[in-house]
C-alpha positions as CSV (number, residue, x, y, z in Angstrom):
1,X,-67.0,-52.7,-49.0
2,X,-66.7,-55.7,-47.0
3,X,-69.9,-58.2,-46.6
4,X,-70.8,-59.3,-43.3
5,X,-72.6,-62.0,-42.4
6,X,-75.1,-62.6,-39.4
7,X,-77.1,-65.6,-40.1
8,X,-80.4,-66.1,-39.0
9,X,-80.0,-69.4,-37.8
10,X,-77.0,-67.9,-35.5
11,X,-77.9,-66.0,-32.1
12,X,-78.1,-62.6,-33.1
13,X,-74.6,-60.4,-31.7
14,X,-74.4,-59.8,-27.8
15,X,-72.8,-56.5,-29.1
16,X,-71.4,-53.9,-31.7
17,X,-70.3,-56.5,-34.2
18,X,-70.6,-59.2,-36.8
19,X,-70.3,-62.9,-36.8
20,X,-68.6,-62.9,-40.0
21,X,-66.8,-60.4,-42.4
22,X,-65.5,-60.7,-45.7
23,X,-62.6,-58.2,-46.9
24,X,-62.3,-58.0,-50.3
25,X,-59.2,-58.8,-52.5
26,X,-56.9,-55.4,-52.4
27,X,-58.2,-53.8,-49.3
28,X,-56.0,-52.6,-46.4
29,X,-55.3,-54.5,-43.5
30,X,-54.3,-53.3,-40.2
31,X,-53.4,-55.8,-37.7
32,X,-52.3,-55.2,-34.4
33,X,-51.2,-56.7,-31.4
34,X,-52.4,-56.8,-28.0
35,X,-52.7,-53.6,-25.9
36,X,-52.7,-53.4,-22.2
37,X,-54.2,-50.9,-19.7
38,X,-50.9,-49.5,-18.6
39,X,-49.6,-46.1,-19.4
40,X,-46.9,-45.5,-21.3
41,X,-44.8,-44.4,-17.9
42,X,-45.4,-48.2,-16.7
43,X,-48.3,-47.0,-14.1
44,X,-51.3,-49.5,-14.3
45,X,-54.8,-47.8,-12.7
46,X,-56.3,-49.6,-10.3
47,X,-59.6,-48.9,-12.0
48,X,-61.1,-51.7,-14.9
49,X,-62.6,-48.2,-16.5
50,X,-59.1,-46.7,-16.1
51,X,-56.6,-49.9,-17.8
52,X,-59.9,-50.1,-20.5
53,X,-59.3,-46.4,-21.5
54,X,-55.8,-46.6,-21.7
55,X,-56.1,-50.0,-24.1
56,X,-58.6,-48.1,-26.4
57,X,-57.2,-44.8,-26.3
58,X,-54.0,-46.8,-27.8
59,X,-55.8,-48.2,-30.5
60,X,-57.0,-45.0,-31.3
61,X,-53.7,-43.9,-31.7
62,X,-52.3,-47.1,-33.7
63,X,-55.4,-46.4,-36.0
64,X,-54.8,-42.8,-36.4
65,X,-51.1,-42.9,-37.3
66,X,-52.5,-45.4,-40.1
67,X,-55.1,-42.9,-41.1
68,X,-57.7,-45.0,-39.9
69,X,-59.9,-45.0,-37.5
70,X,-62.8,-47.3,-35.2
71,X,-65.1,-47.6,-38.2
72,X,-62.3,-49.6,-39.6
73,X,-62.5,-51.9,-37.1
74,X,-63.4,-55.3,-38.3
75,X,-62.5,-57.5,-34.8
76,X,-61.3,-57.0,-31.2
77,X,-60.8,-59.7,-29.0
78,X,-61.1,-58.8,-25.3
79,X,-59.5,-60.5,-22.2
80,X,-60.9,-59.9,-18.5
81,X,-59.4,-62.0,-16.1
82,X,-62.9,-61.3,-13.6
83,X,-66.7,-61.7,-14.2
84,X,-67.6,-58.6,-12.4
85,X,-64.9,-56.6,-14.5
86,X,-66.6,-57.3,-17.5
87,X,-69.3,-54.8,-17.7
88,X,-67.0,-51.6,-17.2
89,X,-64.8,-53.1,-19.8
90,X,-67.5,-53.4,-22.2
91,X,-69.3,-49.9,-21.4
92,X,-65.4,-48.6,-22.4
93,X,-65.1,-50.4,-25.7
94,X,-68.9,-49.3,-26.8
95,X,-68.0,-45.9,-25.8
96,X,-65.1,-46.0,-28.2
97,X,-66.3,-48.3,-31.1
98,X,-69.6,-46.6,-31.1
99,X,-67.9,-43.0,-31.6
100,X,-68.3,-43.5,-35.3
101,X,-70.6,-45.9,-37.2
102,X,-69.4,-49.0,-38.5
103,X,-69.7,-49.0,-41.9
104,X,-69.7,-52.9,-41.3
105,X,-72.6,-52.9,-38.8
106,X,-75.3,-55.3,-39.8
C-alpha cells in the first residue's frame, strides 16, 4: 500500500488528492500520456463538460484495458486554458475520481 503524505504544516488539498505519495518497491505503474477532449472521430464539443468527459472517459478506458481502475490513480495533472472553465472541469474529474474510493485518500 502506498503512504501518502499530507503534512500539517502544508495547506490541507483543495481536492481529491495527496501532496505526496510513496509507491513501494515492486508495485505496478501505469503512466500515461496526455488525453484531450476530442472524440475519437476528430469532433471537439464545444462544451468544457463535454472535452472533460471525453478526456476522463479515455482514462477510464486506458485504465481498464490495464485492469485498473480510478482508485489506482495516484496523480492527474489538469490544463484549462480559461478561469471560468475551471469549475466544470473540476465537477468532471470529481465525478469520475470519486466513483470509487481512493485507497490512497488521506
Amino acid at each position: 500500500m502506498p503512504k501518502t503524505f499530507n503534512p500539517p504544516s502544508v495547506r490541507r488539498p483543495f481536492g481529491h488528492y495527496n501532496h505526496g505519495l510513496l509507491v513501494p518497491p515492486g508495485a505496478t505503474l501505469l503512466v500515461t500520456s496526455g488525453q484531450l477532449g476530442i472524440a475519437a472521430d476528430d469532433a471537439v464539443p464545444e462544451s468544457v463538460t463535454a472535452q472533460a468527459e471525453l478526456c476522463f472517459e479515455a482514462i477510464h478506458a486506458i485504465l481498464a484495458e490495464a485492469g485498473m481502475d480510478f482508485s489506482d490513480v495516484i496523480r492527474i495533472s489538469g490544463f484549462v486554458t480559461r478561469r471560468e472553465d475551471f469549475a466544470p472541469y473540476m465537477a468532471v474529474r470529481d465525478r469520475y475520481t470519486r466513483s470509487t474510493p481512493n485507497r490512497f485518500q488521506r
